[in-house]
C-alpha atoms as a printed R data frame, in Angstrom:
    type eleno elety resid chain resno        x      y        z
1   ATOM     1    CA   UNK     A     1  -50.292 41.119  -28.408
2   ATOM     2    CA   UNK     A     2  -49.102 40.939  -31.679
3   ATOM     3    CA   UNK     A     3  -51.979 38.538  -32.489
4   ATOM     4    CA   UNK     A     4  -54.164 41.340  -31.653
5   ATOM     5    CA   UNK     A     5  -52.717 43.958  -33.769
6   ATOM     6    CA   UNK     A     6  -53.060 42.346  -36.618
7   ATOM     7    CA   UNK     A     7  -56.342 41.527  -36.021
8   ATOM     8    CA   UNK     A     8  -57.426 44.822  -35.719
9   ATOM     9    CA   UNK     A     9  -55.488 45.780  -38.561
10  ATOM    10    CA   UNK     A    10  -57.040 43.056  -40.740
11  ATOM    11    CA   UNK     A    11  -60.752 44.676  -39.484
12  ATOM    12    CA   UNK     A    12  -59.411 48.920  -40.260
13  ATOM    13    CA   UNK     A    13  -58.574 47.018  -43.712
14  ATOM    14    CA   UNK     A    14  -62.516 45.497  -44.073
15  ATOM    15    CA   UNK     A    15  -63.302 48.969  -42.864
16  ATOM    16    CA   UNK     A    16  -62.086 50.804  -45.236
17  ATOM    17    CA   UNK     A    17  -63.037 48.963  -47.640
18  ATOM    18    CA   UNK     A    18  -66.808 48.718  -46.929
19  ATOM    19    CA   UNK     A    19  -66.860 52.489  -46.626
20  ATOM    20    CA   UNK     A    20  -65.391 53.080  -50.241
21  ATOM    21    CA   UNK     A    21  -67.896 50.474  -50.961
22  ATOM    22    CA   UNK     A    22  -70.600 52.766  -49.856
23  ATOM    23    CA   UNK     A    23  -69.192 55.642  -51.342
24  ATOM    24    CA   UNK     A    24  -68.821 54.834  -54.978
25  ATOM    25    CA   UNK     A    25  -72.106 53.479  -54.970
26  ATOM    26    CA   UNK     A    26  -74.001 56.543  -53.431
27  ATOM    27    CA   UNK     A    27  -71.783 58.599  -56.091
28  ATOM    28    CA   UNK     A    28  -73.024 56.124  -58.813
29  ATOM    29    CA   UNK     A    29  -76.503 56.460  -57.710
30  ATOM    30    CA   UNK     A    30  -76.247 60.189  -57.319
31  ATOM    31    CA   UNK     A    31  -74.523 60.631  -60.786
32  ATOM    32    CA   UNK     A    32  -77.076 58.272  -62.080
33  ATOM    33    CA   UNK     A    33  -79.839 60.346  -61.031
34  ATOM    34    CA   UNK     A    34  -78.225 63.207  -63.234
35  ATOM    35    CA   UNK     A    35  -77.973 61.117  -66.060
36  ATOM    36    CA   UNK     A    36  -81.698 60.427  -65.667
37  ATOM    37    CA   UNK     A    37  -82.848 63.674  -65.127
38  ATOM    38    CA   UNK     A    38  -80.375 65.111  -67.964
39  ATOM    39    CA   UNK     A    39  -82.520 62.425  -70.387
40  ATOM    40    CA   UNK     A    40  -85.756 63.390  -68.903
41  ATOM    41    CA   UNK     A    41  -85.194 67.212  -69.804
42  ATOM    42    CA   UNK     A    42  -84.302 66.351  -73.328
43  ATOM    43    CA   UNK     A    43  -87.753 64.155  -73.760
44  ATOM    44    CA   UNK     A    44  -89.702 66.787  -71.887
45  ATOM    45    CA   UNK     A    45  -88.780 69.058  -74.916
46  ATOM    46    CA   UNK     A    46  -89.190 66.980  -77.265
47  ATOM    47    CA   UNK     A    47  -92.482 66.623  -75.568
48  ATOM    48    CA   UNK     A    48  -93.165 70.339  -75.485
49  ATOM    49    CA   UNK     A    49  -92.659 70.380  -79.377
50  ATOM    50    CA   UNK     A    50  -95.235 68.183  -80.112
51  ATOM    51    CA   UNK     A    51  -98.196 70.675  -77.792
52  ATOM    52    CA   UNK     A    52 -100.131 73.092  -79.665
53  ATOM    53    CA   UNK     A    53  -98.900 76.782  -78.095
54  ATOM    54    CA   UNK     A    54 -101.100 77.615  -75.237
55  ATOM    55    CA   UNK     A    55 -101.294 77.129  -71.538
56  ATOM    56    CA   UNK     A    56 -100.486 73.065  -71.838
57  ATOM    57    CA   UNK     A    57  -96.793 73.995  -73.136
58  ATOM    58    CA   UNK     A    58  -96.322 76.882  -70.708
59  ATOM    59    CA   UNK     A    59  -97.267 73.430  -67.869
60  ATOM    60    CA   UNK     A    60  -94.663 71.596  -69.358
61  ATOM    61    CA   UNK     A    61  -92.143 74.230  -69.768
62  ATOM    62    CA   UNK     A    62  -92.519 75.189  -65.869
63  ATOM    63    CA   UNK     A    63  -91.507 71.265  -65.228
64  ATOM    64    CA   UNK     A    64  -88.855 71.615  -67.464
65  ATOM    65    CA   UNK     A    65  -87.074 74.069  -65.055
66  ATOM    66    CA   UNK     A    66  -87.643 72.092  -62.303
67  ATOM    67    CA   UNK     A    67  -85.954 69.088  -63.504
68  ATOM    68    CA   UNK     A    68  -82.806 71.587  -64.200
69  ATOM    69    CA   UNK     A    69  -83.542 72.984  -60.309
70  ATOM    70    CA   UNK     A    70  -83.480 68.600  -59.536
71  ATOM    71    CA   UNK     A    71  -80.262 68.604  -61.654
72  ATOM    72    CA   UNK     A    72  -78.355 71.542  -59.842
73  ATOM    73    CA   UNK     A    73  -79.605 70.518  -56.395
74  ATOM    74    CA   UNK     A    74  -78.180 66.862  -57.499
75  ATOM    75    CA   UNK     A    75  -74.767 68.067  -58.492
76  ATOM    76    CA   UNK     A    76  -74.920 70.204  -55.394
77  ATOM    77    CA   UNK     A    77  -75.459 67.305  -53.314
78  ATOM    78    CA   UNK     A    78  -72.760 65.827  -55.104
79  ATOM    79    CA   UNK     A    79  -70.082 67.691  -54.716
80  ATOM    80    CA   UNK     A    80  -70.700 68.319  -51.137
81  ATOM    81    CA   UNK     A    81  -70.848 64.863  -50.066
82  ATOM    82    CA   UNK     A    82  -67.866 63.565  -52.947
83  ATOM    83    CA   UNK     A    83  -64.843 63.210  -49.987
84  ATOM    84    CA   UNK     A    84  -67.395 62.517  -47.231
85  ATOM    85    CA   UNK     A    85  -67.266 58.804  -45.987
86  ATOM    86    CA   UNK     A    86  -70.152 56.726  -46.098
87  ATOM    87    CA   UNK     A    87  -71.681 53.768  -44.453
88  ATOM    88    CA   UNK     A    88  -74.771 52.095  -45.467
89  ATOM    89    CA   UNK     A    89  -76.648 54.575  -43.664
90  ATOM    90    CA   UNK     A    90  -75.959 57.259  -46.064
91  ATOM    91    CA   UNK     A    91  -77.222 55.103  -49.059
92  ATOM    92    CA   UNK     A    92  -80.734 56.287  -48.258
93  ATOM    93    CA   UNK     A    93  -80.490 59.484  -49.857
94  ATOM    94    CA   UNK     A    94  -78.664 58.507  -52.931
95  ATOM    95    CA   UNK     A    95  -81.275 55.834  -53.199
96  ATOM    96    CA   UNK     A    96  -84.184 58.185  -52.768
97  ATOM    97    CA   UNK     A    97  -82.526 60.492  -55.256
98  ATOM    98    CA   UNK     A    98  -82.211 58.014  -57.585
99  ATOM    99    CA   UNK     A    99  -85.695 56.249  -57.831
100 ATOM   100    CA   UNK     A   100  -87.054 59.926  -58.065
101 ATOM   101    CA   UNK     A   101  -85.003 60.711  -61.230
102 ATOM   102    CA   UNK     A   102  -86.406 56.931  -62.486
103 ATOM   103    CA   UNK     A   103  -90.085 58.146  -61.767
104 ATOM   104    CA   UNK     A   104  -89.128 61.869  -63.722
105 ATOM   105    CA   UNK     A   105  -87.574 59.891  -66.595
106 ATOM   106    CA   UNK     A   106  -90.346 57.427  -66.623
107 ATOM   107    CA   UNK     A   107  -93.527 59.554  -66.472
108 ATOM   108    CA   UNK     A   108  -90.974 61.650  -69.195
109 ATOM   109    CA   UNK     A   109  -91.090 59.186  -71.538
110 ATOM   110    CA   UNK     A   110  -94.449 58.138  -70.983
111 ATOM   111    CA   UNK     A   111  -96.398 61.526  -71.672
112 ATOM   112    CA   UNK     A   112  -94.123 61.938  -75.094
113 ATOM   113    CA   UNK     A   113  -95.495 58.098  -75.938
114 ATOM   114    CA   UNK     A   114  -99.122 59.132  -75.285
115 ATOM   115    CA   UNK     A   115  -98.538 62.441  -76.632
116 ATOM   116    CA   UNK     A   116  -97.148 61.241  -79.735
117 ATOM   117    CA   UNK     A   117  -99.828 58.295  -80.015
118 ATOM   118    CA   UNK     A   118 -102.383 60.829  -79.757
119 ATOM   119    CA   UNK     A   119 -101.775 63.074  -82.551
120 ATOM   120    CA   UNK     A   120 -101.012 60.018  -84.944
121 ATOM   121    CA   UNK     A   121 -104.680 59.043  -83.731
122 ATOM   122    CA   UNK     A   122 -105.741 62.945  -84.429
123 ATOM   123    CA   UNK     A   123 -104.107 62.277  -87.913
124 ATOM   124    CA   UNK     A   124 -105.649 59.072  -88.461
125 ATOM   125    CA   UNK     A   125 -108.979 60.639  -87.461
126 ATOM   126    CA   UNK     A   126 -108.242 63.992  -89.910
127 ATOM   127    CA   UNK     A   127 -107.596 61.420  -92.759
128 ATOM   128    CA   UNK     A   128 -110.683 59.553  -92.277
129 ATOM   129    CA   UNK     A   129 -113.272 62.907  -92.333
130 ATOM   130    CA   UNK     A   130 -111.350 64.609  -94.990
131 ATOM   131    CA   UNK     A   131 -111.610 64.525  -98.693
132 ATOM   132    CA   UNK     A   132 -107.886 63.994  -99.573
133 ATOM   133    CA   UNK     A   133 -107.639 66.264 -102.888
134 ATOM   134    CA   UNK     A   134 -109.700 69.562 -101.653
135 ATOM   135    CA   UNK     A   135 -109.299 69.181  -97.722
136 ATOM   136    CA   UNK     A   136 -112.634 69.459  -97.060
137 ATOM   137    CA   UNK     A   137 -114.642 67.137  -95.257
138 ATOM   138    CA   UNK     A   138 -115.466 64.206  -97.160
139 ATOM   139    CA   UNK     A   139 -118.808 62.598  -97.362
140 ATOM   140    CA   UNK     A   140 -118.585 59.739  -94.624
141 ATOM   141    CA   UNK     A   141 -118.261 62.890  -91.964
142 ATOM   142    CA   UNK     A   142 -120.930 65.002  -93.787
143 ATOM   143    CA   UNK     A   143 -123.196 62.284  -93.372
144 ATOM   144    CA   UNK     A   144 -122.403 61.783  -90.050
145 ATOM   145    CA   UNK     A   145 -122.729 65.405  -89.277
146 ATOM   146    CA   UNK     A   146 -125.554 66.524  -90.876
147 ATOM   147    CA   UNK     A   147 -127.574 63.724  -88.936
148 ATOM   148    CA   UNK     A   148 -126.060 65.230  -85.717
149 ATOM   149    CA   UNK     A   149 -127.180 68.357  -86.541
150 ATOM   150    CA   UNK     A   150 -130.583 67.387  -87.280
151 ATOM   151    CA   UNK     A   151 -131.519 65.464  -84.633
152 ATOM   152    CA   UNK     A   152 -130.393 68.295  -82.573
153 ATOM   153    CA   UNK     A   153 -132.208 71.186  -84.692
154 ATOM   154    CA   UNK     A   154 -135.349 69.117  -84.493
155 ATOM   155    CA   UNK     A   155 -135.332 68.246  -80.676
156 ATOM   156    CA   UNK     A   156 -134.354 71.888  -79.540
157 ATOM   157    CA   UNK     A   157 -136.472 73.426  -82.384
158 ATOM   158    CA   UNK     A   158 -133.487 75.352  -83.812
159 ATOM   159    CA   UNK     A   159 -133.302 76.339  -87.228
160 ATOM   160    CA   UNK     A   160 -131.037 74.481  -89.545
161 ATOM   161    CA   UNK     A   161 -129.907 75.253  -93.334
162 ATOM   162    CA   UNK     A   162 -128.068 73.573  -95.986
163 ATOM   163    CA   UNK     A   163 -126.291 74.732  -99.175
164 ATOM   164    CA   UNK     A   164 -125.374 72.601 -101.673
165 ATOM   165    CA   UNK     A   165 -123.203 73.624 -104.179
166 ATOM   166    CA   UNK     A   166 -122.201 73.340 -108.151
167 ATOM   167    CA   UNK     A   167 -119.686 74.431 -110.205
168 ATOM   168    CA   UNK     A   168 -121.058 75.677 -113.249
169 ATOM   169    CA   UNK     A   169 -120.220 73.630 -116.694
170 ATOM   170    CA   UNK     A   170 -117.535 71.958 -114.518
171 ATOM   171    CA   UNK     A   171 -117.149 69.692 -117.527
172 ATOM   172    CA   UNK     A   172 -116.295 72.355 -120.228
173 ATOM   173    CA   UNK     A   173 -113.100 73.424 -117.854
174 ATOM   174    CA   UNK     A   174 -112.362 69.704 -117.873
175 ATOM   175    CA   UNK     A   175 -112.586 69.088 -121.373
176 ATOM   176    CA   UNK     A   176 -111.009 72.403 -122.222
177 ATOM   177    CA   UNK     A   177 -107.498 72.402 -120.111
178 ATOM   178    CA   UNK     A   178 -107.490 69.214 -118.661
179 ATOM   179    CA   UNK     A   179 -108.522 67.181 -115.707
180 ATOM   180    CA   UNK     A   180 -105.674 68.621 -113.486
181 ATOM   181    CA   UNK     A   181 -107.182 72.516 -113.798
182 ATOM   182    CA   UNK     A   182 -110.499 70.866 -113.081
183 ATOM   183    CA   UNK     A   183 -109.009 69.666 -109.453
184 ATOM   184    CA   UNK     A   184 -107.389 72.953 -109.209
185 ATOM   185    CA   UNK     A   185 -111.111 74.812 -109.807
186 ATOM   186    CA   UNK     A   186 -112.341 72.346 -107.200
187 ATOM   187    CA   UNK     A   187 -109.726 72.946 -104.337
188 ATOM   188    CA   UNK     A   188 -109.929 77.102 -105.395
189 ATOM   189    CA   UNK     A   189 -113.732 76.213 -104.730
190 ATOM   190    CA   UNK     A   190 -113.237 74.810 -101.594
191 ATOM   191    CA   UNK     A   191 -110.885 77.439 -100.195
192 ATOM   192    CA   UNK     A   192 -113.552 80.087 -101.531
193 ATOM   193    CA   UNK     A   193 -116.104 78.704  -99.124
194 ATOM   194    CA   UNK     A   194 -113.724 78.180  -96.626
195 ATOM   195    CA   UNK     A   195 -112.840 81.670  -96.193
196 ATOM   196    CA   UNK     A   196 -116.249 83.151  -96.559
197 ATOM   197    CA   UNK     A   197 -118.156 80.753  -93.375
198 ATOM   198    CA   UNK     A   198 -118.687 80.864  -90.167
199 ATOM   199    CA   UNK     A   199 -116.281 78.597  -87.987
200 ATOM   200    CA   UNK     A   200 -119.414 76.460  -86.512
201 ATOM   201    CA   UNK     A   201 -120.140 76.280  -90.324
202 ATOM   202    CA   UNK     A   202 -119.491 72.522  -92.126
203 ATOM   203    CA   UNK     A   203 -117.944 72.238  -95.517
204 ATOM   204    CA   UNK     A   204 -117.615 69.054  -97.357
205 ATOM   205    CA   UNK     A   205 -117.658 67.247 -100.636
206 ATOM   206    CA   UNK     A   206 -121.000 65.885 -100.960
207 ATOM   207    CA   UNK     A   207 -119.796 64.173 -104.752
208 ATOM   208    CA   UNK     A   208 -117.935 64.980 -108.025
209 ATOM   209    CA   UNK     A   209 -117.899 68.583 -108.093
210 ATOM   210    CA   UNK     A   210 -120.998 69.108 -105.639
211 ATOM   211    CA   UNK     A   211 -120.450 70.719 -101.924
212 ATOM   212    CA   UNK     A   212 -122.736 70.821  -99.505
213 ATOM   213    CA   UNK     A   213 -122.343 73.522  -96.610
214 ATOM   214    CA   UNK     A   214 -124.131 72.800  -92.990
215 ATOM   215    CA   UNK     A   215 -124.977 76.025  -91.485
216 ATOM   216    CA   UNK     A   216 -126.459 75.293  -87.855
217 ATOM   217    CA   UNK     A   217 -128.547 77.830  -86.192
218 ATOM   218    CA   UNK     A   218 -129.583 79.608  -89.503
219 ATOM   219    CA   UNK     A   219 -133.038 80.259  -90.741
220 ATOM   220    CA   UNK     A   220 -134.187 79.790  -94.691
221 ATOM   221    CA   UNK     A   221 -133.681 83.415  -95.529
222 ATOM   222    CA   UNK     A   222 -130.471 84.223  -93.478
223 ATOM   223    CA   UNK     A   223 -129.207 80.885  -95.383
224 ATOM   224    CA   UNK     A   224 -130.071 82.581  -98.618
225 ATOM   225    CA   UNK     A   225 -128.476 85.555  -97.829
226 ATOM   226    CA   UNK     A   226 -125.077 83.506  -97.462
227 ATOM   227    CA   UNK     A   227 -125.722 81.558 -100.537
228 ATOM   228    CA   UNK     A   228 -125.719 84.707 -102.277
229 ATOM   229    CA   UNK     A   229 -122.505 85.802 -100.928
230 ATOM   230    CA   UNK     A   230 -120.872 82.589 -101.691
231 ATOM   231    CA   UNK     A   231 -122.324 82.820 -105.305
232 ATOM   232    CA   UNK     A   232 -120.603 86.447 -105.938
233 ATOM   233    CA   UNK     A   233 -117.260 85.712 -104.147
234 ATOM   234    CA   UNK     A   234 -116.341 82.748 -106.279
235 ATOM   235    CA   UNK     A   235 -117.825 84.842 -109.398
236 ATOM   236    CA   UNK     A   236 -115.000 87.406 -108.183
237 ATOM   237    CA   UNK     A   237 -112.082 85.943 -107.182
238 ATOM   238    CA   UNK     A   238 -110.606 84.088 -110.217
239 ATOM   239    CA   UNK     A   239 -108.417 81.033 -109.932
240 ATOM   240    CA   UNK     A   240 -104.682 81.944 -111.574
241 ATOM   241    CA   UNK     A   241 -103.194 79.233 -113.716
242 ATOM   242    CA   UNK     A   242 -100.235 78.624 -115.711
243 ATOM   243    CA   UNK     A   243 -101.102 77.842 -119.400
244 ATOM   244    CA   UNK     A   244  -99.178 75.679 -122.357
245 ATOM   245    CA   UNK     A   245  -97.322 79.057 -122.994
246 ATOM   246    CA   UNK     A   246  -96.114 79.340 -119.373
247 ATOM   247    CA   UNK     A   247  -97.907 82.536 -118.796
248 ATOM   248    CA   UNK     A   248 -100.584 83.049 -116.371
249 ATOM   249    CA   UNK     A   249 -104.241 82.682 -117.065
250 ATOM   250    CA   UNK     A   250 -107.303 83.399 -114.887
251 ATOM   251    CA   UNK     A   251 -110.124 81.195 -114.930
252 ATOM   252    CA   UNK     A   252 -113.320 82.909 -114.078
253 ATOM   253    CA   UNK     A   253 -116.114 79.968 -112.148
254 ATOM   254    CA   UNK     A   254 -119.504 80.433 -111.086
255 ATOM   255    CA   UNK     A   255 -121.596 78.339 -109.055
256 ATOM   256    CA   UNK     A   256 -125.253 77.108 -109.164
257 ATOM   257    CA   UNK     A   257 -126.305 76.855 -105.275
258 ATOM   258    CA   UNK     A   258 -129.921 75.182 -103.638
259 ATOM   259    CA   UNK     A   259 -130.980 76.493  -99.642
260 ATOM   260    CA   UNK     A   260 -132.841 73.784  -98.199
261 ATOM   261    CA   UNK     A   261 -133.893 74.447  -94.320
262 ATOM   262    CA   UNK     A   262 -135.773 72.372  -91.769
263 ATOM   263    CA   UNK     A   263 -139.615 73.229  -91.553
264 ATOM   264    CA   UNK     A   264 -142.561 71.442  -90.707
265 ATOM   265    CA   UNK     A   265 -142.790 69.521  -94.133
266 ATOM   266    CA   UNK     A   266 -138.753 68.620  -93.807
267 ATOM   267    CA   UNK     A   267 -138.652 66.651  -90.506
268 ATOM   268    CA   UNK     A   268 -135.564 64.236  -91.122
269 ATOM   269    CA   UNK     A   269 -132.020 64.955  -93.066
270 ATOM   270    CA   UNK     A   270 -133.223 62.691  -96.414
271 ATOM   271    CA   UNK     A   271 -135.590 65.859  -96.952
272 ATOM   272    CA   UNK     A   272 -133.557 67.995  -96.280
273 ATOM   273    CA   UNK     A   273 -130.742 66.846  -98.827
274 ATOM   274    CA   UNK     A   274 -133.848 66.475 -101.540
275 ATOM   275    CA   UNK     A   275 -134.999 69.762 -100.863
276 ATOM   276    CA   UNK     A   276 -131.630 71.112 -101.460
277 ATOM   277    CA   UNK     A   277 -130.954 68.908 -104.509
278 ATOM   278    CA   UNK     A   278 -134.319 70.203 -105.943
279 ATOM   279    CA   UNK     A   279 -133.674 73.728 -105.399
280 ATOM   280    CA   UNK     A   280 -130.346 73.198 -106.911
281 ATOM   281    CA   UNK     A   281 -131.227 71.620 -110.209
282 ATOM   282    CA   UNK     A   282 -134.072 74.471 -110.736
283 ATOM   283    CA   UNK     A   283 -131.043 76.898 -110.223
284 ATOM   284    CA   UNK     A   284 -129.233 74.470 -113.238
285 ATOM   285    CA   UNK     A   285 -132.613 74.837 -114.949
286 ATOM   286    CA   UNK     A   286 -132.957 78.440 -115.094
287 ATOM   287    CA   UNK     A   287 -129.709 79.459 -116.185
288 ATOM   288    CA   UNK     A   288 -126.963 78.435 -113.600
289 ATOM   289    CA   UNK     A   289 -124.555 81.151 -111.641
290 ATOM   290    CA   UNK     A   290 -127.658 81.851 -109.435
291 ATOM   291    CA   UNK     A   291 -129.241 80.988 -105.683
292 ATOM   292    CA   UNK     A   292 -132.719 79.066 -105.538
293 ATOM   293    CA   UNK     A   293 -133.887 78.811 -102.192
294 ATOM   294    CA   UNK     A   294 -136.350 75.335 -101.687
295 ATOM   295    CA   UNK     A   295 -140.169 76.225 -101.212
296 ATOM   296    CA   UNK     A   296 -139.578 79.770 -102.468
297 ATOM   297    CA   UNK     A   297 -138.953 79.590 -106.004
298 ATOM   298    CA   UNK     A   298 -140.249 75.939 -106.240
299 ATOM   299    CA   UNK     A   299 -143.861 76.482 -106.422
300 ATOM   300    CA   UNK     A   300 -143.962 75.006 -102.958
């Protein structure tokens, strides 16, 4: 008999134990989950700062609340089951809460990787198509682009223009305040024609103090039209400096421009960039600060 009891005392004993067993880990799995989901939150906003604003944030901000509804209903669950003895049984749940919050913090950290990769390769990409000193595209993209555009003008027989563009005895604002003012003219140049474009409209350096603007979709004389704007906007709005004195000091520019356009005698972008150049040294030729469209003041 009194083998017995203590037998049966010795099995309560294993008993009990097992079932504490069980229950600190289904807390630790459970508390786990929280920590999980607590880390996921934080790299889901860290996620949302990197998104441009927009509908894609407003995605991620939605999931962002229901990780914190996954983090209350965790606690919840918690709390609820904390004095509650368990047997392996009740490890399920736990479990299945846990390896949830893994897949949250996982797919987490994963979009904020790919997210982040992504706009270092947007960077990487800017860098490589833009002129670093006026922020303009440089001429590797220009190239690239204008051949784009005139493959497509000429298959869809759409009308394409170019403008190419030069400052004005660029060397006498060198020579007279100094090669630093000269970059200033340039990037004051750059924002000029920036401002004054379409958005479809391409603006990049085409070499030293040249730029040559793509506008798809226009004809010769709505291009010239343009060119003429351009001309009196950067006649108008002076670029402010800061002279020896420490006063300021307005520079007034003005720009030569040729309009070159795709017609039946320019059937490939090579042309076209002659055409332009042409135009634009007969502008140089007859007195600068002044718009020379190609084939209409060319004798052509």
């Amino acid at each position: 008999m009194a083998l017995s009891i203590c037998s049966f005392g010795r099995i309560d004993y294993h008993y009990v134990i097992a079932m504490n067993t069980f229950s600190i880990l289904a807390h630790a799995l459970l508390l786990s989950a929280v920590v999980l989901l607590a880390t996921s939150l934080v790299l889901v906003r860290r996620l949302i700062t990197q998104l441009p604003t927009g509908s894609m944030r407003s995605r991620w901000h939605l999931l962002s609340l229901l990780v914190m509804a996954f983090i209350a209903s965790y606690l919840s669950y918690t709390v609820v089951t904390w004095q509650a003895h368990h047997n392996w049984h009740d490890l399920i749940v736990p479990a299945v809460f846990f390896f949830g919050a893994c897949f949250v913090w996982l797919t987490a950290g994963l979009a904020l990787r790919t997210t982040k990769d992504l706009r270092q390769l947007v960077k990487l990409e800017h860098e490589n198509i833009t002129d670093p000193l006026l922020g303009i595209y440089n001429r590797r993209y220009l190239n690239r682009k204008l051949e784009e555009e005139t493959t497509r003008a000429l298959r869809y027989k759409m009308p394409l223009s170019i403008l190419m563009v030069d400052v004005d005895h660029f060397k006498r604002i060198n020579d007279t305040y100094g090669h630093q003012v000269g970059d200033q003219a340039l990037i004051h140049l750059s924002k000029v024609l920036l401002d004054s474009v379409r958005n479809l409209d391409v603006v990049a350096r085409y070499g030293g103090e040249e730029v040559l603007v793509i506008v798809p979709d226009t004809a010769p004389q709505t291009a010239a039209e343009l060119a003429k704007r351009l001309n009196q906007y950067v006649e108008s709005r002076a670029l402010t400096i800061t002279n020896s004195n420490g006063l300021p000091q307005e520079i007034r520019m003005t720009i030569s421009i040729g309009v070159a356009s795709l017609d039946y005698r320019t059937d490939n972008m090579q042309k076209l960039l002659e055409r332009a150049d042409a135009a634009l040294y007969q502008a140089k030729q007859n007195g600068r600060n002044q718009v020379v469209v190609s084939g209409a003041h060319l004798g052509e």
